[in-house]
DRENSEKE-999509 format. One line per field, with one value per residue (C-alpha): residue number from 1; residue in three letters; x, y, z. Coordinates in Angstrom, 1 decimal, decimal comma, m for minus. Example, Ala and Ser with C-alpha at 12.3 -4.5 7.8 and 13.67 -1.06 7.14 Angstrom:
<nodes>
pos 1 2;
code ALA SER;
xx 12,3 13,7;
yy m4,5 m1,1;
zz 7,8 7,1;
</nodes>
This chain:
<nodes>
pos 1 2 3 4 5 6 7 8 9 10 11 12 13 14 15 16 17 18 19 20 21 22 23 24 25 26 27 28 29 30 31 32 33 34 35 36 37 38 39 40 41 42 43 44 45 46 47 48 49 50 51 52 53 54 55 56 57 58 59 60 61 62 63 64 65 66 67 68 69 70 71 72 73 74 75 76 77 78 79 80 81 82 83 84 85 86 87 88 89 90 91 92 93 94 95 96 97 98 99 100 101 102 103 104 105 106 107 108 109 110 111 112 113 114 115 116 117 118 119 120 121 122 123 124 125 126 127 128 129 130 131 132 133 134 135 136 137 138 139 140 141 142 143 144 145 146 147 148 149 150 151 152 153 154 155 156 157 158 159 160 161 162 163 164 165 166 167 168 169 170 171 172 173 174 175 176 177 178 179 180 181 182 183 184 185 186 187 188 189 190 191 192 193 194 195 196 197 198 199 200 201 202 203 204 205 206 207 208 209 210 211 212 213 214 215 216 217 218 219 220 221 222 223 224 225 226 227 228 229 230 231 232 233 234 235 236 237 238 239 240 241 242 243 244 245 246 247 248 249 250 251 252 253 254 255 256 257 258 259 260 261 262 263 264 265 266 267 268 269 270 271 272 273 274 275 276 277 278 279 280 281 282 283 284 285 286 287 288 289 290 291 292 293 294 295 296 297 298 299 300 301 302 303 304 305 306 307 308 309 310 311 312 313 314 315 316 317 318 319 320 321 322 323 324 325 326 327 328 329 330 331 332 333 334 335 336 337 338 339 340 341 342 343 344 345 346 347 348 349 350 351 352 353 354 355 356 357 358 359 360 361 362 363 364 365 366 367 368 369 370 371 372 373 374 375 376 377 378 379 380 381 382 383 384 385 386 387 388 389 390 391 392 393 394 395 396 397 398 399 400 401 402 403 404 405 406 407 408 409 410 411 412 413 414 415 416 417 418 419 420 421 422 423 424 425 426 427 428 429 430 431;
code UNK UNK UNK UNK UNK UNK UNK UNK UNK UNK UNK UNK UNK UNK UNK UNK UNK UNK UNK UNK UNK UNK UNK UNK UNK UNK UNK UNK UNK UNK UNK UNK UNK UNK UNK UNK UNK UNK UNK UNK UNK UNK UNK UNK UNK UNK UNK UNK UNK UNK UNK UNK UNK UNK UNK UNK UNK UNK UNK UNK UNK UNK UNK UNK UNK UNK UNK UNK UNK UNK UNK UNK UNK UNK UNK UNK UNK UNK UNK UNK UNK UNK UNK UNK UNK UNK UNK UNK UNK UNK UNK UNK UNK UNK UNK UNK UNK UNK UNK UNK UNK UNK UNK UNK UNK UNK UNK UNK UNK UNK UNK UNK UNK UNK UNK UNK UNK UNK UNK UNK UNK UNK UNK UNK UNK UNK UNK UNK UNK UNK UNK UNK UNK UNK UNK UNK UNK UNK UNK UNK UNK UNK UNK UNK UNK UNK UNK UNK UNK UNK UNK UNK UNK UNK UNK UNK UNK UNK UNK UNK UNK UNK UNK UNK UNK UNK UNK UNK UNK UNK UNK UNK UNK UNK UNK UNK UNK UNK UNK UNK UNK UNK UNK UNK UNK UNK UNK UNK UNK UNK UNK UNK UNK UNK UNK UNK UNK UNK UNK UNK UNK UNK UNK UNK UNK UNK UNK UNK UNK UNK UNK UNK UNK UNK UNK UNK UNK UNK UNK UNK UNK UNK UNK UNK UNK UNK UNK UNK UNK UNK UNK UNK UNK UNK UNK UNK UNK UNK UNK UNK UNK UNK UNK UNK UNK UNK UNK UNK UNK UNK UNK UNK UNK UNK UNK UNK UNK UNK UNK UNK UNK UNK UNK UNK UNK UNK UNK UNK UNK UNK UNK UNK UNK UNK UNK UNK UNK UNK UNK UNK UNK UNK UNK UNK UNK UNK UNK UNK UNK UNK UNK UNK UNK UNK UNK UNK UNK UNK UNK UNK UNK UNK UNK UNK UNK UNK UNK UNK UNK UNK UNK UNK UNK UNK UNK UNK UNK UNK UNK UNK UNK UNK UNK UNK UNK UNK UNK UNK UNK UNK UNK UNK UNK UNK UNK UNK UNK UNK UNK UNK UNK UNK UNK UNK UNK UNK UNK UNK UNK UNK UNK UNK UNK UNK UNK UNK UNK UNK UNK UNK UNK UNK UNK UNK UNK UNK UNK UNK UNK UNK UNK UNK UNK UNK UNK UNK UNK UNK UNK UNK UNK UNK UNK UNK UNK UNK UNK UNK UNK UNK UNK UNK UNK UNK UNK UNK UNK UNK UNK UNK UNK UNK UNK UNK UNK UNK UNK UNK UNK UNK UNK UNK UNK UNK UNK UNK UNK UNK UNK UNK UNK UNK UNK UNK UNK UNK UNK UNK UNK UNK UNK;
xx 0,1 1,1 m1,4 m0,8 m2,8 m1,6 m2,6 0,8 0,5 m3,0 m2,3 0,8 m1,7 m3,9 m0,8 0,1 m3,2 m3,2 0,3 m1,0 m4,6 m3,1 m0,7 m2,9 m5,9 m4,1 m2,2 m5,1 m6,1 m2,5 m2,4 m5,0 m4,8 m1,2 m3,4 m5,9 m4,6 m1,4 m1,6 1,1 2,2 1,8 5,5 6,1 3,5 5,3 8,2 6,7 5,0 8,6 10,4 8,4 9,3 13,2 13,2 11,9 14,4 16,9 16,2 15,9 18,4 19,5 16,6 17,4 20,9 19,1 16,3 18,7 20,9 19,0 16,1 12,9 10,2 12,0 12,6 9,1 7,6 10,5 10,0 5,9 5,3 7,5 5,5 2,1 3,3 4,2 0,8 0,4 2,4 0,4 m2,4 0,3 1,9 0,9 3,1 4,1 7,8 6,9 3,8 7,2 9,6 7,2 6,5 9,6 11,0 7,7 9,2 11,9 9,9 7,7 10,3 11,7 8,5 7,3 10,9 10,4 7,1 7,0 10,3 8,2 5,5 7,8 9,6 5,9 4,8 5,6 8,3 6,0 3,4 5,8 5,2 1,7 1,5 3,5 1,3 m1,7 0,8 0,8 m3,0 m3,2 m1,0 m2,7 m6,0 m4,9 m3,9 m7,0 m9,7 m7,8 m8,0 m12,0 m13,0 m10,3 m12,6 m15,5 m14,9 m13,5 m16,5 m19,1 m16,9 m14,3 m12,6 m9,0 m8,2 m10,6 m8,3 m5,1 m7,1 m7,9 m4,5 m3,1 m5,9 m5,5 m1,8 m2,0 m4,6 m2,2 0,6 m1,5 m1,7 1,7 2,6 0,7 2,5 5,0 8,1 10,4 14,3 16,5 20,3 21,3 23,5 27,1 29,1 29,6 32,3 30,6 29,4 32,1 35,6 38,3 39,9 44,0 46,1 47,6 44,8 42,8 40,1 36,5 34,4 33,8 30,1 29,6 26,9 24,6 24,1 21,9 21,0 20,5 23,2 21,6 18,5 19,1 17,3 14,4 14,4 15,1 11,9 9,9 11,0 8,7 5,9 6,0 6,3 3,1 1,2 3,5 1,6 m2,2 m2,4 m1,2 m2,9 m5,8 m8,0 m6,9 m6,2 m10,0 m11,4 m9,1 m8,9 m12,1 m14,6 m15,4 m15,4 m17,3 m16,1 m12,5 m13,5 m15,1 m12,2 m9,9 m12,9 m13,2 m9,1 m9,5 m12,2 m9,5 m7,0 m9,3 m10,3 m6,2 m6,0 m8,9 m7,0 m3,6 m3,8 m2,9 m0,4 1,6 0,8 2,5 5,3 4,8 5,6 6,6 3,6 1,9 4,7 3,9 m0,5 m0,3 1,6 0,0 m2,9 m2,2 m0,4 m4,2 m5,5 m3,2 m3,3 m7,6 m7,2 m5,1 m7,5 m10,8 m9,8 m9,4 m12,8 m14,3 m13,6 m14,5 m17,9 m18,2 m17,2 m20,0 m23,6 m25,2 m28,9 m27,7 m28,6 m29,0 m24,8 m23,9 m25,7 m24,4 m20,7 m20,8 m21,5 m19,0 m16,5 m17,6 m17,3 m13,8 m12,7 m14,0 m13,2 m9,4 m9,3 m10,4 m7,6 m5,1 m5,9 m6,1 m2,7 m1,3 m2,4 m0,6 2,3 3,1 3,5 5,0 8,3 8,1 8,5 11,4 13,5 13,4 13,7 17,3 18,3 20,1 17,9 19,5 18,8 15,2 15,2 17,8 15,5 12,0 14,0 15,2 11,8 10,6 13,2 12,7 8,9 9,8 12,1 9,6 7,3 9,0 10,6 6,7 5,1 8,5 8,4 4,5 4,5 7,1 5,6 2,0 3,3 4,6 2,8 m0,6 m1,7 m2,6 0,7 2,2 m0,4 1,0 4,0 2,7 1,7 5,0 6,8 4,2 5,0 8,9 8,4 6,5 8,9 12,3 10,3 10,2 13,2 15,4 14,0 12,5 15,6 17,7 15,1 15,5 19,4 19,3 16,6 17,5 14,2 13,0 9,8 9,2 9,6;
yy m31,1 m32,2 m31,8 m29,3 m30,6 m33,6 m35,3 m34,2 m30,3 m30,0 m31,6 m28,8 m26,5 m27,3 m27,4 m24,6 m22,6 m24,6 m23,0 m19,7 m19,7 m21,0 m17,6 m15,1 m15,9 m14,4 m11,3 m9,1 m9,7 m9,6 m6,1 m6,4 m8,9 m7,5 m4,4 m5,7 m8,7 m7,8 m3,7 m3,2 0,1 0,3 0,5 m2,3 m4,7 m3,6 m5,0 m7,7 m8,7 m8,4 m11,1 m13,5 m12,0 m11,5 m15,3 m16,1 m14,0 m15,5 m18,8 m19,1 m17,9 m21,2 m23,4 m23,1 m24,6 m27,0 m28,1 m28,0 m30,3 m32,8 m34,7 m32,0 m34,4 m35,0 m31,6 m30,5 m33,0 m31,8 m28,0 m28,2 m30,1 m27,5 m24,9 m26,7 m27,4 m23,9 m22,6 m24,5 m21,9 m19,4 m21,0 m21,6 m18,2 m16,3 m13,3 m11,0 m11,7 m15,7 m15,0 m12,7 m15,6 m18,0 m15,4 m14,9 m18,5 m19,4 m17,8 m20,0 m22,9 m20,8 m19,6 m22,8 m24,5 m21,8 m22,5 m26,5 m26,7 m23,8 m25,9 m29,7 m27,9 m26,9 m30,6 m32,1 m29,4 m30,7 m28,6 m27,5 m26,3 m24,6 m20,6 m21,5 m23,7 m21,3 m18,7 m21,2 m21,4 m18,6 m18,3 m20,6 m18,5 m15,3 m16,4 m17,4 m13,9 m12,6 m15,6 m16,2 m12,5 m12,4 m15,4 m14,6 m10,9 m12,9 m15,1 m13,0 m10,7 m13,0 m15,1 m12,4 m15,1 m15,4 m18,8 m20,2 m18,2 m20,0 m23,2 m22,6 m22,2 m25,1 m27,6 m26,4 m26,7 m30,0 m30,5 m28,8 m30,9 m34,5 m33,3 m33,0 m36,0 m37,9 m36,3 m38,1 m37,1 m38,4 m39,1 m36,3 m35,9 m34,2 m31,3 m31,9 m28,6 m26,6 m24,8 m21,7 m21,4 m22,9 m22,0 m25,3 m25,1 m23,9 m27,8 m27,9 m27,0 m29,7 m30,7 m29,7 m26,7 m23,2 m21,8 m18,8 m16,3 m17,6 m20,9 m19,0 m15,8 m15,6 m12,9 m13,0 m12,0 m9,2 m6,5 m8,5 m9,3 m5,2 m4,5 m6,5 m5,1 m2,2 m4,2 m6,3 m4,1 m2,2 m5,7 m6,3 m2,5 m3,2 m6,8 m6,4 m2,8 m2,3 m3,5 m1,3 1,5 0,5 0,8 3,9 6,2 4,9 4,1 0,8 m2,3 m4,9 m3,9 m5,1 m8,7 m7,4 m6,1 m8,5 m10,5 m8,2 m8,6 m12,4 m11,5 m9,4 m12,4 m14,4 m12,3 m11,7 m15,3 m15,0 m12,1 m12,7 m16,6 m16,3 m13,9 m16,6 m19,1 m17,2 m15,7 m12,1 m12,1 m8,4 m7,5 m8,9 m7,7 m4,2 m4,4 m5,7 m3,4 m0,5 m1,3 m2,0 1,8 2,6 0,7 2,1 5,6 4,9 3,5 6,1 9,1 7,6 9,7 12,7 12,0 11,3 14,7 16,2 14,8 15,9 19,6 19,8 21,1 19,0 19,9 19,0 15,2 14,6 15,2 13,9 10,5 10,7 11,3 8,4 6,0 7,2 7,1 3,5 2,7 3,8 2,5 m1,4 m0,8 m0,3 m3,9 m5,5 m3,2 m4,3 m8,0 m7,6 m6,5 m8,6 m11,2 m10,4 m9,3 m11,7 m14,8 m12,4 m11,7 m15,7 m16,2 m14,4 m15,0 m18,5 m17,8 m16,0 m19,2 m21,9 m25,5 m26,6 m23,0 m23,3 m23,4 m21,0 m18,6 m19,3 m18,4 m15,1 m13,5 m14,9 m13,5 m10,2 m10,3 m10,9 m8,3 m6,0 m7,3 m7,0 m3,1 m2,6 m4,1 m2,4 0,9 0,8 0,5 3,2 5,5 5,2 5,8 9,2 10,3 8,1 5,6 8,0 9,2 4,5 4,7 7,8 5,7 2,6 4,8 6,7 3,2 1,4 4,2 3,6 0,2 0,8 3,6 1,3 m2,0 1,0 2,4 m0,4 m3,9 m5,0 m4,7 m6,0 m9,6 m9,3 m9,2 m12,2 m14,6 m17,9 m19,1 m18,5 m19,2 m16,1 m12,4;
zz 10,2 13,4 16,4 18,9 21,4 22,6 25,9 27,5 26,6 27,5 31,2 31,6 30,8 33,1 35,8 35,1 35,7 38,4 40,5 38,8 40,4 43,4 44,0 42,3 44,0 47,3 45,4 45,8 49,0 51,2 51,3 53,1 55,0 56,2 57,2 59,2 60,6 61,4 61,3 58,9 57,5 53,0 53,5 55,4 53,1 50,1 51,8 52,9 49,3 47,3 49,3 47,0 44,1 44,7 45,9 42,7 41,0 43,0 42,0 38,3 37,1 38,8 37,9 33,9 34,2 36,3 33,8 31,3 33,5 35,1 34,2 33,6 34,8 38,3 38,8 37,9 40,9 43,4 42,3 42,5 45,8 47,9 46,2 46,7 50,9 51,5 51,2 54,5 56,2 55,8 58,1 60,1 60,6 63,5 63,6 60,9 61,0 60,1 57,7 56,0 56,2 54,5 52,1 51,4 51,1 49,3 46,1 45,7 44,6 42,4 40,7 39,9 39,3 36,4 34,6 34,9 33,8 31,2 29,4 29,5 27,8 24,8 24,8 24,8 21,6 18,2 16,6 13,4 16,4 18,8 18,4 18,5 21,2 23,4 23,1 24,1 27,3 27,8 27,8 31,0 33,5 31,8 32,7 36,0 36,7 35,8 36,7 40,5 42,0 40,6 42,5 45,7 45,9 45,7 48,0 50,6 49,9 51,0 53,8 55,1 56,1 55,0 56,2 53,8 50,8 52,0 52,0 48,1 47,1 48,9 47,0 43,8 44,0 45,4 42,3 40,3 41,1 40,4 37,1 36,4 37,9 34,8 32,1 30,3 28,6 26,4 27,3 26,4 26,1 29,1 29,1 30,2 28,8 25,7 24,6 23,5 26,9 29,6 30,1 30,4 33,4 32,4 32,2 35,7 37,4 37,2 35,2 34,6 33,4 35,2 34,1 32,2 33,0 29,9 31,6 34,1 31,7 28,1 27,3 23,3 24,5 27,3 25,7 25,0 28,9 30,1 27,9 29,7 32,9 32,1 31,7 34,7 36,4 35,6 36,1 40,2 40,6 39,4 40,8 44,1 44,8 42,5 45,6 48,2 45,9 45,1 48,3 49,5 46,2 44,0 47,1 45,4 46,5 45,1 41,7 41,9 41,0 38,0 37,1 37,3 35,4 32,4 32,5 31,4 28,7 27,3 27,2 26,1 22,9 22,2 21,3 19,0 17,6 17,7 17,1 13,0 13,8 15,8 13,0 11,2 13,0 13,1 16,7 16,6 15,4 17,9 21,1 19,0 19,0 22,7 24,0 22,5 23,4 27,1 27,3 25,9 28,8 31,9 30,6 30,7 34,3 35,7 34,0 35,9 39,7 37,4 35,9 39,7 40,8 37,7 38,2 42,0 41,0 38,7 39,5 42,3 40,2 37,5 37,8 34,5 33,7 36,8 36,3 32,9 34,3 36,9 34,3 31,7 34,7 35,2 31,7 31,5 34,9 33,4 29,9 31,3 32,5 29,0 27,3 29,6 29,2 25,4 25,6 27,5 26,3 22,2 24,2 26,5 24,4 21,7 24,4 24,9 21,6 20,5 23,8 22,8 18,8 19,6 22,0 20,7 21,2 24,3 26,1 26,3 29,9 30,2 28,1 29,8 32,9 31,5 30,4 34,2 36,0 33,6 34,7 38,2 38,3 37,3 39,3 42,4 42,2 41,1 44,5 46,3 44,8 44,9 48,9 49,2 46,9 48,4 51,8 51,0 47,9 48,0 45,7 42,7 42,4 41,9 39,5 37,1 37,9 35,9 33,1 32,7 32,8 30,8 28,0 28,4 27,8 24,7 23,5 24,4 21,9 19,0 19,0 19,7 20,9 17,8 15,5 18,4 18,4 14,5 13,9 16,9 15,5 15,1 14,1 10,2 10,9 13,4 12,7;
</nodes>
């Protein structure tokens, strides 16, 4: 059997929990930060906290016809030092309006840079390896998510100091970025134009191709990319306001890094569970466990304030209950986070999987870029929506949000996602 991991894939590994620790170890914390530093309504940092995340979606679209164009490995270093130098403006922004046009721009690069470095992983994995090696992946960018916030909470707890956050990021970026500039790949026909996909230009009208739309989006897979819509946009929701919701719904506050903490144990222990699965294919089996079990999860989370005021109604002499309560209430507020990262963890890789299994060879940047821009889609109407909706109806009510779109999510893969992957799947070894 081949070996999966090779010097090359286990240095884009480490990249890319590199540009993931750097951005998630601020998420958390710029709600805040908008608040207090620069007095901004929830309305206005929802606003504020999408521009990244429509950037990105801008962008990559573009960035698979690009890393499917051009050479990977020189658009990997061009995409990943923009992102890394853009962390310096944010020590540099003063006012809101330029910390927002920063933010904003800073997505661009990110964007592009999780497309390029997500399709030189799969070049670097040996072909017999590949549905396992991209779930690995997708371990590194999951544990980001979840590792990143814990120690940003942390730090900020003991420092309050902000400045020191933005200094993080840009380090491990920079680190991030010396990493990938040691990886070597292998020379690869470039793509120049394929029938299927490009239109000839009529004969008297010159010469030359005009692009389709499935340079830039994976029309075979569009289903697959809707579903996970859903789900990213549950995860835009609990990363970006899980702290503040913490601190203004919950009353805790030192607890939010343990949650984000407990998170990564639970993606952690799905690729002790779901690793034989993607050995052997059944990636719908595992989209199907993850997801179930993160609906388990968000439905848990969203319970506990019903649970909090449960407890304060009861008997103030009865001590024995109430202490009882308050640490059944903590047990389901924690126990929440290692269901969601379970889940996510068998699901995300899962979606990878078969968005790549029903693209032809030459569309693998084409397909990373559609489940990203699916995610940031999702992402962005949830940090969006979730500002509006918490300026009006408070954060309780995003939350029963996430729920009732978490379970759509799940109800849409059932009833019509999975056959849709099946009829498409290019790939016999998957299922």
């Amino acid at each position: 059997m081949e070996k999966l991991w090779n010097s090359n894939y286990c240095k884009v590994m480490v990249a890319n929990f590199s540009l993931f620790f750097a951005f998630y170890v601020l998420t958390p914390l710029l709600p805040l930060y908008l608040s207090e530093h620069f007095g901004a309504t929830k309305d206005v940092i929802g606003l504020v906290l999408s521009g990244y995340t429509i950037t990105a979606l801008l962008f990559r679209p573009f960035s698979g016809y690009i890393v499917d164009t051009f050479p990977r490995k020189k658009v990997l270093m061009v995409c990943f030092t923009a992102f890394a130098v853009f962390f310096a403006g944010y020590l540099a922004a003063s006012t809101l309006l330029l910390f927002t046009i920063v933010r904003t721009l800073h997505g661009g690069p990110f964007g592009a840079l999780t497309v390029a470095n997500s399709t030189v992983a799969i070049d670097v994995l040996p072909s017999s390896r590949r549905t396992e090696g991209i779930g690995y992946y997708g371990l590194s960018n999951n544990l980001a998510m979840a590792l990143a916030p814990t120690i940003g909470i942390y730090v900020f707890r003991y420092t309050h100091s902000f400045e020191l956050l933005f200094w993080i990021a840009l380090i491990v970026a920079f680190a991030g970025l010396a990493v990938d500039a040691s990886v070597k790949t292998n020379p690869r026909p470039l793509l120049k134009g394929r029938g299927e996909e490009t239109t000839p230009i009529p004969s008297g009208r010159g010469r030359g191709w005009v692009c389709s739309l499935d340079r830039f989006f994976l029309v075979r897979g569009w289903l697959l990319g809707v579903n996970m819509v859903a789900f990213g946009f549950c995860f835009g929701v609990l990363s970006n306001y899980l702290a503040i919701y913490g601190k203004e719904q919950l009353g805790i506050t030192g607890g939010t890094g343990t949650y984000f903490m407990l998170c990564s144990v639970g993606l952690m222990l799905s690729r002790l569970q779901g690793a034989k699965a993607l050995r052997e294919g059944r990636v719908t089996h595992n989209a199907a466990s993850g997801m179930l079990i993160s609906l388990v999860g968000y439905t848990l989370f969203i319970l506990v304030p019903t649970l909090i005021q449960l407890a304060n109604a009861t008997d103030g002499g009865s001590q024995f209950f109430t202490l009882h309560s308050s640490l059944f209430i903590s047990s389901s507020y924690y126990l929440s986070a290692l269901l969601i990262g379970l889940g996510n963890g068998h699901m995300w890789p899962a979606f990878q999987n078969m968005t790549i299994s029903v693209a032809p060879n030459n569309q693998r940047g084409t397909a990373n870029s559609t489940i990203l821009v699916s995610w940031d889609v999702g992402m962005g109407l949830g940090i969006l929506l979730g500002g509006f909706i918490a300026e009006f109806m408070g954060y309780g009510a995003v939350f029963w949000t996430v729920a009732a779109v978490n379970a759509l999510g799940v109800l849409t893969f059932f009833t019509a996602t999975r056959q849709f992957f099946l009829r498409r799947n290019l790939n016999k070894n998957v299922r």
